[in-house]
C-alpha positions, 0 to 999 in steps of 0.5 A: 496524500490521497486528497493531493494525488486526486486533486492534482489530477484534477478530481479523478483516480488514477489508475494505479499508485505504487507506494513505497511501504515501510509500516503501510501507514500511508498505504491505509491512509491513501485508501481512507482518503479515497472513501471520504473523497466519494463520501465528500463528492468531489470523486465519483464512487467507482474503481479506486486506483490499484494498490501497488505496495513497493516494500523491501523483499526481506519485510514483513508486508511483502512477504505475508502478502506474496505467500499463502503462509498465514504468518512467517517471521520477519527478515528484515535484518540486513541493511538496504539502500531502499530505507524507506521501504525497509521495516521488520513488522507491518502495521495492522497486515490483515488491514494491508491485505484488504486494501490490497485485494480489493482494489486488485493490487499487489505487493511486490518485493525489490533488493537494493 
């Protein structure tokens, strides 16, 4: 997704991506995508786009991430119309917090 996103715009960052996250997965690979774009060359090294990660607000990435609580249970119980976006346990978290603080991102929780 992160070959793609750039390509398309014609070798250049945007300058933010909202994701929508389940397991983050692809929040990892997008970032992955962009070192490798500059270690490549096709992108200039600067500012990479700003993460945004669009999760359900009773999961866990949202919720470690919009607290300063080290770790709290997962929520994600209930049944959401935003599927994708819906996952009790986020893979590799601390991994997510990076990505997300380095570019100047956020994590941001919706209902639905």
């Amino acid at each position: 997704m992160g070959y793609e996103l750039v390509e398309q715009l014609r070798w250049e960052y945007p300058a933010a991506v909202f994701y929508p996250t389940g397991g983050g997965v692809g929040l990892i690979g997008m970032w992955k995508a962009f070192i490798e774009l500059e270690e490549l060359g096709w992108v200039k090294p600067g500012k990479r786009p700003r993460m945004i990660a669009v999760q359900s607000s009773g999961c866990a990435l949202w919720q470690r991430l919009s607290t300063t609580r080290e770790s709290q249970p997962s929520v994600a119980k209930r049944r959401d119309v935003c599927v994708g976006t819906t996952r009790a346990e986020a893979l590799r978290r601390l991994h997510h917090a990076e990505i997300l603080k380095e570019s100047g991102g956020v994590a941001l929780g919706v209902s639905g």
